[in-house]
PDB file of N, CA, C, O and CB in Angstrom:
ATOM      1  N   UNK A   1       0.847  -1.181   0.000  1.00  0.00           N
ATOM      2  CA  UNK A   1       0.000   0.000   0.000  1.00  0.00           C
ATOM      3  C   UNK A   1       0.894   1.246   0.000  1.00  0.00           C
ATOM      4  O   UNK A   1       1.671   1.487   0.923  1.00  0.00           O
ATOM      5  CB  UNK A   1      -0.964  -0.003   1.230  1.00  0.00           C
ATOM      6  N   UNK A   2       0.697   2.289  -1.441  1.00  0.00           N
ATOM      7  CA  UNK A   2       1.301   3.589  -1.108  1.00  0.00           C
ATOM      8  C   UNK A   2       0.802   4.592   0.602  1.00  0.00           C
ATOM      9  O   UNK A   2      -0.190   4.606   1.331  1.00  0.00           O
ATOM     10  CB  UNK A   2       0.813   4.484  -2.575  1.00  0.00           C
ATOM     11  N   UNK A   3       2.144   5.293   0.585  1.00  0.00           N
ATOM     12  CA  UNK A   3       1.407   6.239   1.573  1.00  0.00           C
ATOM     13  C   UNK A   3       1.194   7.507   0.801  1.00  0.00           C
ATOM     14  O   UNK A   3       2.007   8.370   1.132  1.00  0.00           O
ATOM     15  CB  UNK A   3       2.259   6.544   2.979  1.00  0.00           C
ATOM     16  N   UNK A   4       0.323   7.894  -0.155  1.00  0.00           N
ATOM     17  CA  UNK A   4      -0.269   9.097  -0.430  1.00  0.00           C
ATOM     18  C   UNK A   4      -1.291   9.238  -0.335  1.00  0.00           C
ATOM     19  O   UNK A   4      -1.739  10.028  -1.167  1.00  0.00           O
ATOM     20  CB  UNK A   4      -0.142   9.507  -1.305  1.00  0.00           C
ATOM     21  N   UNK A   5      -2.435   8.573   0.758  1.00  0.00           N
ATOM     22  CA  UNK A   5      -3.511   9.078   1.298  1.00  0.00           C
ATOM     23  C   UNK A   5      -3.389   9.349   2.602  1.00  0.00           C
ATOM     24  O   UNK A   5      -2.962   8.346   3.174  1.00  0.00           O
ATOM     25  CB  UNK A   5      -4.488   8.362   1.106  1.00  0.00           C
ATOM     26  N   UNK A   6      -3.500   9.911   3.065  1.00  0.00           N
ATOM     27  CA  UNK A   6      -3.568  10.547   4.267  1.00  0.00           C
ATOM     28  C   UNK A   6      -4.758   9.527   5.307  1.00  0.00           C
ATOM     29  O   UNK A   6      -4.652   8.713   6.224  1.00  0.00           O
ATOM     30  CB  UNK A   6      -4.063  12.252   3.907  1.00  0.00           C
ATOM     31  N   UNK A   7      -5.472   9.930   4.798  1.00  0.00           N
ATOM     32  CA  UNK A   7      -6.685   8.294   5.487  1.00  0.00           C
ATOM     33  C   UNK A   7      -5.724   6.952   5.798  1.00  0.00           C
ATOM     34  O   UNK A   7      -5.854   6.458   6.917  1.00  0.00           O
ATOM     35  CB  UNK A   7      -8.136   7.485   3.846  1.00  0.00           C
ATOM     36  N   UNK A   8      -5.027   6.502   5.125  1.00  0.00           N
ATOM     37  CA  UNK A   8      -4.488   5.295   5.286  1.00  0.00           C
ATOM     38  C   UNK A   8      -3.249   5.515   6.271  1.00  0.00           C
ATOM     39  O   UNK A   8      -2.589   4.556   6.673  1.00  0.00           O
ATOM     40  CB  UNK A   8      -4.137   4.683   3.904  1.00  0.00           C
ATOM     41  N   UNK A   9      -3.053   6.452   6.531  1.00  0.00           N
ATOM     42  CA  UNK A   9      -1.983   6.445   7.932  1.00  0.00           C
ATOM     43  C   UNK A   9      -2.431   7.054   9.341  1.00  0.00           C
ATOM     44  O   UNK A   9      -3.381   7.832   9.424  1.00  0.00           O
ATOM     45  CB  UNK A   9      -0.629   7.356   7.588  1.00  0.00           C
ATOM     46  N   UNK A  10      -1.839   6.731  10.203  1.00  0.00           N
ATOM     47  CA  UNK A  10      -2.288   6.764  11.965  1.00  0.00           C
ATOM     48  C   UNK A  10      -1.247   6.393  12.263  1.00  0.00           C
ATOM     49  O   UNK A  10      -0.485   5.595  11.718  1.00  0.00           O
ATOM     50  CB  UNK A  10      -3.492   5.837  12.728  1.00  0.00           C
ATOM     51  N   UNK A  11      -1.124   7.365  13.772  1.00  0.00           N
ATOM     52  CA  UNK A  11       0.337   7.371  14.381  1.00  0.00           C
ATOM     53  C   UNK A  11      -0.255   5.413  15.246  1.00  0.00           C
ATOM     54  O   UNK A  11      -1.243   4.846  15.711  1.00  0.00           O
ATOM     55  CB  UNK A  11       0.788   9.381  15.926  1.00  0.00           C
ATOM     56  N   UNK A  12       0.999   5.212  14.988  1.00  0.00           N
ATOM     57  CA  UNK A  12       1.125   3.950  15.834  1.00  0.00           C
ATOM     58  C   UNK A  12       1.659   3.113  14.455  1.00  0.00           C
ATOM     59  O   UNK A  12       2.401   2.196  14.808  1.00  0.00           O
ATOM     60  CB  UNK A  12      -0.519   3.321  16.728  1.00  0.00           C
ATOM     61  N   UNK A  13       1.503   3.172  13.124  1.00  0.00           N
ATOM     62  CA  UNK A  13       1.700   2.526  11.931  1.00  0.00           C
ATOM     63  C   UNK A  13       2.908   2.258  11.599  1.00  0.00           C
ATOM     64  O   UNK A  13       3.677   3.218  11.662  1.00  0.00           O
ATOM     65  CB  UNK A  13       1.220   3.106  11.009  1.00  0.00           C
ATOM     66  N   UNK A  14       3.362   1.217  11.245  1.00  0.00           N
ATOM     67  CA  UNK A  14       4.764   0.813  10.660  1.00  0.00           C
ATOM     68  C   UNK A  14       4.967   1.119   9.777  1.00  0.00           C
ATOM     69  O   UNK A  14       3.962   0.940   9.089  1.00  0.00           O
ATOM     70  CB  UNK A  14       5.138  -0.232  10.506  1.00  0.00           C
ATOM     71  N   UNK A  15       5.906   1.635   9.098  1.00  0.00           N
ATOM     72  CA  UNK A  15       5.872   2.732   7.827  1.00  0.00           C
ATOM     73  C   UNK A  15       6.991   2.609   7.208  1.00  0.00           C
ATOM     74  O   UNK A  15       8.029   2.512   7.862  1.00  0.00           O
ATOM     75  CB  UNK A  15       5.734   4.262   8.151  1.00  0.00           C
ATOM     76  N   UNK A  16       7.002   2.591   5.884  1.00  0.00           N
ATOM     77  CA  UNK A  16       8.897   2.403   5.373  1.00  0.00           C
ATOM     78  C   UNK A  16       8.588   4.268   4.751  1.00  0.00           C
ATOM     79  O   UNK A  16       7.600   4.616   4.104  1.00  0.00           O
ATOM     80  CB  UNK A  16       9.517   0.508   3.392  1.00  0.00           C
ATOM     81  N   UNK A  17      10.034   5.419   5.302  1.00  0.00           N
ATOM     82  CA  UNK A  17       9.745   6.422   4.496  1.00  0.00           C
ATOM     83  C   UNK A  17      11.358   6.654   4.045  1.00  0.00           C
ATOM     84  O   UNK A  17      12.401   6.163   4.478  1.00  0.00           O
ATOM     85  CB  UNK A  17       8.864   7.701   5.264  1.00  0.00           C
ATOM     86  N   UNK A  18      11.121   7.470   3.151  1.00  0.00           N
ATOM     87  CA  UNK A  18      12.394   8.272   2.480  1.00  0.00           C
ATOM     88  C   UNK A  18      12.756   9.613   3.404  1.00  0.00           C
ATOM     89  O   UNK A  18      11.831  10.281   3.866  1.00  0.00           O
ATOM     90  CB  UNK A  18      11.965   8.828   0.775  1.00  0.00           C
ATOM     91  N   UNK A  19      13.713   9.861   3.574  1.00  0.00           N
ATOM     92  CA  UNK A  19      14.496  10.641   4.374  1.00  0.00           C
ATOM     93  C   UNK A  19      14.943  11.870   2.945  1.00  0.00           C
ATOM     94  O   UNK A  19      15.359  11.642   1.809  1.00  0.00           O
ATOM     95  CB  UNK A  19      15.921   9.559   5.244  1.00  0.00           C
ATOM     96  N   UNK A  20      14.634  13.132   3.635  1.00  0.00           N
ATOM     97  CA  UNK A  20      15.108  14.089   2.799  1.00  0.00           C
ATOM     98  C   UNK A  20      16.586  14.002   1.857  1.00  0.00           C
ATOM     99  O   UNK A  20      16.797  14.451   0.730  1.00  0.00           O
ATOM    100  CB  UNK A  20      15.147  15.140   3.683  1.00  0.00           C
ATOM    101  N   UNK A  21      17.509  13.241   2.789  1.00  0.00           N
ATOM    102  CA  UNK A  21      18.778  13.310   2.517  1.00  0.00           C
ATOM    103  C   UNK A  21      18.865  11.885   1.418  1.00  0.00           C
ATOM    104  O   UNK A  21      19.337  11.902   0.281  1.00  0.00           O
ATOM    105  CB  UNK A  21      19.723  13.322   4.014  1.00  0.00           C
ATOM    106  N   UNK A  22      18.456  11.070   1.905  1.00  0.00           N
ATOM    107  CA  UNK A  22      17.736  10.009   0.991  1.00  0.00           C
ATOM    108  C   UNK A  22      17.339  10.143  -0.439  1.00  0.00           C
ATOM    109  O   UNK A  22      17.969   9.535  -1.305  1.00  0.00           O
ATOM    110  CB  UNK A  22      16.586   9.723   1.547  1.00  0.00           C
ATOM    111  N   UNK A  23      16.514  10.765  -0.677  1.00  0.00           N
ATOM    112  CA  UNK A  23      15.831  11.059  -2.150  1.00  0.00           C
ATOM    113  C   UNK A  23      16.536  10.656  -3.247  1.00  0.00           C
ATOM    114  O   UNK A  23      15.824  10.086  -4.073  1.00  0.00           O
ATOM    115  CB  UNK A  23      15.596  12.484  -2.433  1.00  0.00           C
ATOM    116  N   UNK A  24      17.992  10.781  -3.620  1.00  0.00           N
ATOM    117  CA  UNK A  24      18.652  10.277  -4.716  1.00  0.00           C
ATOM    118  C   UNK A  24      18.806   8.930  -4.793  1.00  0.00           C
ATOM    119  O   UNK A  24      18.353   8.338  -5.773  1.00  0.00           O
ATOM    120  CB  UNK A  24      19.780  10.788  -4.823  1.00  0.00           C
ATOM    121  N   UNK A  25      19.738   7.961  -3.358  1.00  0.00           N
ATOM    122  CA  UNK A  25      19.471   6.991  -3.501  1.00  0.00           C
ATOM    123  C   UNK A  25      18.487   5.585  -3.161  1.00  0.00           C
ATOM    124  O   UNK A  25      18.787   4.403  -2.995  1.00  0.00           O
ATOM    125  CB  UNK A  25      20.161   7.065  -3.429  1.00  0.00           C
ATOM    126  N   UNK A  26      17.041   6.399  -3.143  1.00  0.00           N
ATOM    127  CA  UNK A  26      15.911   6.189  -2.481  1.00  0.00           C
ATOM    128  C   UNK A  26      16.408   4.737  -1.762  1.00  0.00           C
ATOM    129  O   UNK A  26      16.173   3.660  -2.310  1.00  0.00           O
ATOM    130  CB  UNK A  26      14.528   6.189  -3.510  1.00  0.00           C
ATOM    131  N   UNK A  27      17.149   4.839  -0.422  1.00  0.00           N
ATOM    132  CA  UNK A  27      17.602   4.128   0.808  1.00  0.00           C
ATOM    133  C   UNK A  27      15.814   4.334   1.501  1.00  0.00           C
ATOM    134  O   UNK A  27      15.365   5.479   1.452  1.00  0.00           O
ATOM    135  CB  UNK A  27      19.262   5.078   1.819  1.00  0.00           C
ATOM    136  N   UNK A  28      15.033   3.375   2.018  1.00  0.00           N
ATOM    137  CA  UNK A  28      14.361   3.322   2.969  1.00  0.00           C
ATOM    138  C   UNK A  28      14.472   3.033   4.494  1.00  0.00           C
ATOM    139  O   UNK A  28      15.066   2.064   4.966  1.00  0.00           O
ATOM    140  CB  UNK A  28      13.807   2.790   2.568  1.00  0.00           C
ATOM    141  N   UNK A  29      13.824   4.000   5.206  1.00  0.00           N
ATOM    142  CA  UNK A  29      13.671   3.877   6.373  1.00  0.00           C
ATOM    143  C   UNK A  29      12.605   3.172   7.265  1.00  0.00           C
ATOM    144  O   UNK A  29      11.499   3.710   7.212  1.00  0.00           O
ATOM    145  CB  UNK A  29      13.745   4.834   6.567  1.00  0.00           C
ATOM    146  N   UNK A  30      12.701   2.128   8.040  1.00  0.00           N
ATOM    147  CA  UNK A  30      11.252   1.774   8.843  1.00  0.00           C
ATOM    148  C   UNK A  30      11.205   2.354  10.230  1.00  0.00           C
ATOM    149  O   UNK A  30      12.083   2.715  11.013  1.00  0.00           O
ATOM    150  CB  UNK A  30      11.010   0.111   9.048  1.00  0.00           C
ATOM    151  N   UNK A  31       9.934   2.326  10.273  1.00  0.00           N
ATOM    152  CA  UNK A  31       9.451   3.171  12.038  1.00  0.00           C
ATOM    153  C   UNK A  31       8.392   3.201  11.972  1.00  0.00           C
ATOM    154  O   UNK A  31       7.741   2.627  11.100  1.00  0.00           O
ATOM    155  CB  UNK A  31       9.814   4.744  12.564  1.00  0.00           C
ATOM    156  N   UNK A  32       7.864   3.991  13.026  1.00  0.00           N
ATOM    157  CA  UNK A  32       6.279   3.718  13.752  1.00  0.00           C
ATOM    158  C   UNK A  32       6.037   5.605  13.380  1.00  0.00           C
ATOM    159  O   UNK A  32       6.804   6.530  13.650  1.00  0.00           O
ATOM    160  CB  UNK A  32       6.247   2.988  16.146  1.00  0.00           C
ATOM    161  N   UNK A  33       4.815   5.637  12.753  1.00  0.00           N
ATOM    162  CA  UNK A  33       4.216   7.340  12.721  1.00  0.00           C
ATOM    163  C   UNK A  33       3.893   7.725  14.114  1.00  0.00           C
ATOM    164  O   UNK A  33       2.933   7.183  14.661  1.00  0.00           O
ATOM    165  CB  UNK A  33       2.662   7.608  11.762  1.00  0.00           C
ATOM    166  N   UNK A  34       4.521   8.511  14.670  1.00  0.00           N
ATOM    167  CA  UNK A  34       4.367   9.861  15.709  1.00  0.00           C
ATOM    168  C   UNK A  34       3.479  10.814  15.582  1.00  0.00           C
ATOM    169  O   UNK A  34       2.625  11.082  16.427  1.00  0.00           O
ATOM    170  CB  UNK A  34       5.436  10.663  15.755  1.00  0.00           C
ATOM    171  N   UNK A  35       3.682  11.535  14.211  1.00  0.00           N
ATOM    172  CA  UNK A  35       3.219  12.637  13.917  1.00  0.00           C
ATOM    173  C   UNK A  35       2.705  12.691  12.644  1.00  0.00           C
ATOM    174  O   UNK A  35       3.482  12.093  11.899  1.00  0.00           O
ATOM    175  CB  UNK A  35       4.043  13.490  14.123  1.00  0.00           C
ATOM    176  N   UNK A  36       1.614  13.193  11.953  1.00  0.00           N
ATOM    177  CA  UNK A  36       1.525  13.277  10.382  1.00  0.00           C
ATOM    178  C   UNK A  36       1.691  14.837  10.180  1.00  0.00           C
ATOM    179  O   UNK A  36       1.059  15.645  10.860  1.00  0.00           O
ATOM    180  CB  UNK A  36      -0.033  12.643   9.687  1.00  0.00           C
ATOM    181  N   UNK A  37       2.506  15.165   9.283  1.00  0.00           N
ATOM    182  CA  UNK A  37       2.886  16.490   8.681  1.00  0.00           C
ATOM    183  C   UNK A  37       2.489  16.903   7.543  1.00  0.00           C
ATOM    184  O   UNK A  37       3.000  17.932   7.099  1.00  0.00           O
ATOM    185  CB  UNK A  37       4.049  16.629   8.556  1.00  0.00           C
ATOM    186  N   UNK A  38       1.726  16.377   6.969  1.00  0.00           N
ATOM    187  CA  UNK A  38       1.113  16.883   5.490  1.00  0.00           C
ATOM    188  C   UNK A  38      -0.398  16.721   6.329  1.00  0.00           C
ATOM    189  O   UNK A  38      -0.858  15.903   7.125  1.00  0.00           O
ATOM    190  CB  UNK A  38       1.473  15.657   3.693  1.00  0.00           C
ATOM    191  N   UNK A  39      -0.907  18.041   5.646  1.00  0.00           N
ATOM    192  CA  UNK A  39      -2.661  18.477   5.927  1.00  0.00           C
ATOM    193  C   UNK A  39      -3.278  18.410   5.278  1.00  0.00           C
ATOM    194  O   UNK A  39      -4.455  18.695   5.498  1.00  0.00           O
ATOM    195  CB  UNK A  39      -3.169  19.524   6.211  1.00  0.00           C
ATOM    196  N   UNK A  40      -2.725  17.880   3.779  1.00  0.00           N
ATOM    197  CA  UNK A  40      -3.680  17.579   2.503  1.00  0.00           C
ATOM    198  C   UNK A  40      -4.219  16.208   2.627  1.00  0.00           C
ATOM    199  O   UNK A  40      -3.688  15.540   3.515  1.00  0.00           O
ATOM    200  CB  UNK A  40      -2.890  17.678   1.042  1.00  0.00           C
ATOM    201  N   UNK A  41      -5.109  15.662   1.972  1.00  0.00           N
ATOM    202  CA  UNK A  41      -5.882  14.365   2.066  1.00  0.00           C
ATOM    203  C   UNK A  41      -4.944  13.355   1.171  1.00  0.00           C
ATOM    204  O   UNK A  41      -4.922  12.178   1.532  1.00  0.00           O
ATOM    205  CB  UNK A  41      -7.561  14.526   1.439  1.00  0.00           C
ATOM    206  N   UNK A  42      -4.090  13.780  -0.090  1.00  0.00           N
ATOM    207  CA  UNK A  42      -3.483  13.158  -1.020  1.00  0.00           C
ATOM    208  C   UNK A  42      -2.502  14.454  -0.965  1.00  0.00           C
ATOM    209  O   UNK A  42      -2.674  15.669  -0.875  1.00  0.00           O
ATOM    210  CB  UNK A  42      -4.350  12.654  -2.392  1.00  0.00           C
ATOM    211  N   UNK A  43      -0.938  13.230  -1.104  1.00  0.00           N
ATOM    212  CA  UNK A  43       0.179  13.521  -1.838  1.00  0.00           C
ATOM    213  C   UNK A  43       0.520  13.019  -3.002  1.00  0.00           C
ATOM    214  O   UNK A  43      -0.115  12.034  -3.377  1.00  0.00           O
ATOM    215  CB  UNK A  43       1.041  13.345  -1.241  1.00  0.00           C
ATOM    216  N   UNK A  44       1.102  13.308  -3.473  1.00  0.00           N
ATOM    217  CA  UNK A  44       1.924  12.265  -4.984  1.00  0.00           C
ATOM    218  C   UNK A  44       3.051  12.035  -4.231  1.00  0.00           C
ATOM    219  O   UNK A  44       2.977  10.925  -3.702  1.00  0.00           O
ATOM    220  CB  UNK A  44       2.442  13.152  -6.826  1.00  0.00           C
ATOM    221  N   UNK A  45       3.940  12.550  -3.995  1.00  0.00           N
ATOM    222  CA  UNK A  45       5.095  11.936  -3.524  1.00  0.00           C
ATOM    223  C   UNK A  45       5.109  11.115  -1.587  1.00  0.00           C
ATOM    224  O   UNK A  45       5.964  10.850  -0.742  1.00  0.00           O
ATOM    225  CB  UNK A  45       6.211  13.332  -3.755  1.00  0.00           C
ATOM    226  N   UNK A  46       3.687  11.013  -1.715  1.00  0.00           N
ATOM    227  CA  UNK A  46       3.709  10.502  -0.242  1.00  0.00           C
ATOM    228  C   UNK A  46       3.166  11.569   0.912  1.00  0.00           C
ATOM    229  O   UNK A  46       2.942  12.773   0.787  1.00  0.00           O
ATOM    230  CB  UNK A  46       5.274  10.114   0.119  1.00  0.00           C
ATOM    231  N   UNK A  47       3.042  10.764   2.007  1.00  0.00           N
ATOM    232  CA  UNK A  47       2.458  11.711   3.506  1.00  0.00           C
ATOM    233  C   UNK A  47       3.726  12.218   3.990  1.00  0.00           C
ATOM    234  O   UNK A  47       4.658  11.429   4.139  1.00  0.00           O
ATOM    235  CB  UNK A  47       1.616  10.703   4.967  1.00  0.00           C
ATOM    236  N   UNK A  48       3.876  13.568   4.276  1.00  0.00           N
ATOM    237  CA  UNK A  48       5.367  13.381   5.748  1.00  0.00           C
ATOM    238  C   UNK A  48       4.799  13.151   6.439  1.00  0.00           C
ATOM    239  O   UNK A  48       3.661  13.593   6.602  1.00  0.00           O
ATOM    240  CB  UNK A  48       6.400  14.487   6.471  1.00  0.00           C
ATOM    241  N   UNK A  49       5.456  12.247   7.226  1.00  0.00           N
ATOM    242  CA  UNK A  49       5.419  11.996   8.868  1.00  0.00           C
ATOM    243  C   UNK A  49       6.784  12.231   9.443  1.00  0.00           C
ATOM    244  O   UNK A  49       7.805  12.583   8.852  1.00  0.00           O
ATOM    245  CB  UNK A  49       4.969  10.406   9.295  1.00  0.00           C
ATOM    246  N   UNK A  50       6.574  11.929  10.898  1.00  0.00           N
ATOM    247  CA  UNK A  50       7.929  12.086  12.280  1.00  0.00           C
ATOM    248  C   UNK A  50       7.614  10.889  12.655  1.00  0.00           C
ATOM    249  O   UNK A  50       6.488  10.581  13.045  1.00  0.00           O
ATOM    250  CB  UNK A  50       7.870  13.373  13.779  1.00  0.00           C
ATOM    251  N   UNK A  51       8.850   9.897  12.547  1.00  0.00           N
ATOM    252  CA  UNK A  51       8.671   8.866  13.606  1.00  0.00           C
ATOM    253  C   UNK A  51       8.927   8.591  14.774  1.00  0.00           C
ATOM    254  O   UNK A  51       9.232   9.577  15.445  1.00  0.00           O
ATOM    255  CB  UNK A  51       8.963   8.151  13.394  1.00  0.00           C
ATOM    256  N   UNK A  52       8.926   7.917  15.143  1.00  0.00           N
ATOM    257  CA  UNK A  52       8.999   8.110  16.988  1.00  0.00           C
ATOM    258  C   UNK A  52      10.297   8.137  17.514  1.00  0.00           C
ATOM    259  O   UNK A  52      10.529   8.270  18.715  1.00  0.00           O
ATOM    260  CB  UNK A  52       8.310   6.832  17.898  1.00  0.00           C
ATOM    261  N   UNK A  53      11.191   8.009  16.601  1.00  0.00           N
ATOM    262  CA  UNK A  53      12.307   8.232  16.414  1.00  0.00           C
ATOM    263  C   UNK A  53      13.070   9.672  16.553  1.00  0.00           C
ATOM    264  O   UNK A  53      14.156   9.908  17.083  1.00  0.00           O
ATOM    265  CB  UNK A  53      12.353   7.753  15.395  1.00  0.00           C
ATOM    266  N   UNK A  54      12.254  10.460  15.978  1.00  0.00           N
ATOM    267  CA  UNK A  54      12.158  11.966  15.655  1.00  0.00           C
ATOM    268  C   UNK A  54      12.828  11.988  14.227  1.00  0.00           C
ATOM    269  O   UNK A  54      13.383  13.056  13.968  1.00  0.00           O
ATOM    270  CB  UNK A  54      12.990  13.015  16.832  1.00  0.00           C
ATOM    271  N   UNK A  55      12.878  11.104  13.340  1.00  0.00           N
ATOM    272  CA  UNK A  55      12.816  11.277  11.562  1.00  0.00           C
ATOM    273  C   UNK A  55      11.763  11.777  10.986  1.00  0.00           C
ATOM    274  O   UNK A  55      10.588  11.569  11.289  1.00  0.00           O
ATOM    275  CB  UNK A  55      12.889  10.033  10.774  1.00  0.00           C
ATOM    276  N   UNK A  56      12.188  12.453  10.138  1.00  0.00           N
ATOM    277  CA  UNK A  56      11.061  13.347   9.162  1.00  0.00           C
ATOM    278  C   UNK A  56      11.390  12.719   8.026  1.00  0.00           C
ATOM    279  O   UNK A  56      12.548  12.732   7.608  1.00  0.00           O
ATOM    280  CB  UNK A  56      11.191  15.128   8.982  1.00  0.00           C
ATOM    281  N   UNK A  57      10.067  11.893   7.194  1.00  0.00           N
ATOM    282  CA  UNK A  57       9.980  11.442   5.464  1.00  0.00           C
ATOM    283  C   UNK A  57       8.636  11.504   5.330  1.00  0.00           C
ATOM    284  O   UNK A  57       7.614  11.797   5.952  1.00  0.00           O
ATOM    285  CB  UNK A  57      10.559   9.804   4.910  1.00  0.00           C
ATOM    286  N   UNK A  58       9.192  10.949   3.824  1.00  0.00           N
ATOM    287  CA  UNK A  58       7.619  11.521   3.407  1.00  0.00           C
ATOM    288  C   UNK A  58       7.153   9.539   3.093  1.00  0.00           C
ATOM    289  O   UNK A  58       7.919   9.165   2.206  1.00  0.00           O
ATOM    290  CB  UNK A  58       7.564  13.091   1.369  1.00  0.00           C
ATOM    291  N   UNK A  59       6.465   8.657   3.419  1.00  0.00           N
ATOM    292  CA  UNK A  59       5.715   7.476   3.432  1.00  0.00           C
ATOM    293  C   UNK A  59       6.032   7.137   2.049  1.00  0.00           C
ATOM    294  O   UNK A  59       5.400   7.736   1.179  1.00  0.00           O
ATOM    295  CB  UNK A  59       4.163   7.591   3.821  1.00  0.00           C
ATOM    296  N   UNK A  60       6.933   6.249   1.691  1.00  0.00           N
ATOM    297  CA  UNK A  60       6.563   5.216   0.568  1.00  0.00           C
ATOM    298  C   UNK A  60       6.241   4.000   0.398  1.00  0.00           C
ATOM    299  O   UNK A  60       6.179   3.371  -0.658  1.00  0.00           O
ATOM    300  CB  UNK A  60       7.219   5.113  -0.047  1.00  0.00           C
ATOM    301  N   UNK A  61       5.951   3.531   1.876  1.00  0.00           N
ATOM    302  CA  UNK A  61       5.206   2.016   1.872  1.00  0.00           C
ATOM    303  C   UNK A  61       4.218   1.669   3.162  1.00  0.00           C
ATOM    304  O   UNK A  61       4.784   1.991   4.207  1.00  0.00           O
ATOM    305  CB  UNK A  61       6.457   0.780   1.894  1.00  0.00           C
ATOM    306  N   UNK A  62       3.008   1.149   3.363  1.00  0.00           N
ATOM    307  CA  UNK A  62       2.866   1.420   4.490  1.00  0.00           C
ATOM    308  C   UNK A  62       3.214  -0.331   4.672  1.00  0.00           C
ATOM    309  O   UNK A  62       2.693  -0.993   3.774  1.00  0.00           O
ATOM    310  CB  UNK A  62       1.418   2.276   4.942  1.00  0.00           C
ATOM    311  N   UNK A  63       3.963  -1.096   5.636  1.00  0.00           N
ATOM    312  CA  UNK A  63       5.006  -1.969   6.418  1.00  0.00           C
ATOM    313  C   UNK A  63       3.042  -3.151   6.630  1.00  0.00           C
ATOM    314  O   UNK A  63       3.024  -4.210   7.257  1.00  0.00           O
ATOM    315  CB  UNK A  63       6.230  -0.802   8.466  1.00  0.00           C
TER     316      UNK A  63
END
């Protein structure tokens, strides 16, 4: 499942995201959503979230 609906994510979710610094060699990250940072209903390039970690990406898989 993409993460570019916003509906389909909730903090507590296992999440693979891309890391800003990331983007070229799209390296994925896994973690649990904390926080959701996009206020739109749909992204194209994905939701940001914060994981509980305190990482900021934007969702390209939901785990």
């Amino acid at each position: 499942m993409s993460g570019q609906n916003r509906s389909d994510i909730y903090p507590g979710l296992e999440v693979d995201i891309i890391l800003k610094k990331d983007q070229r060699s799209g390296k994925k990250t896994r973690g649990i959503v904390k926080d959701l940072l996009t206020s739109s209903a749909f992204h194209s390039r994905g939701i940001k979230v914060r994981l509980e970690d305190g990482q900021v990406g934007r969702v390209v898989e939901i785990a």
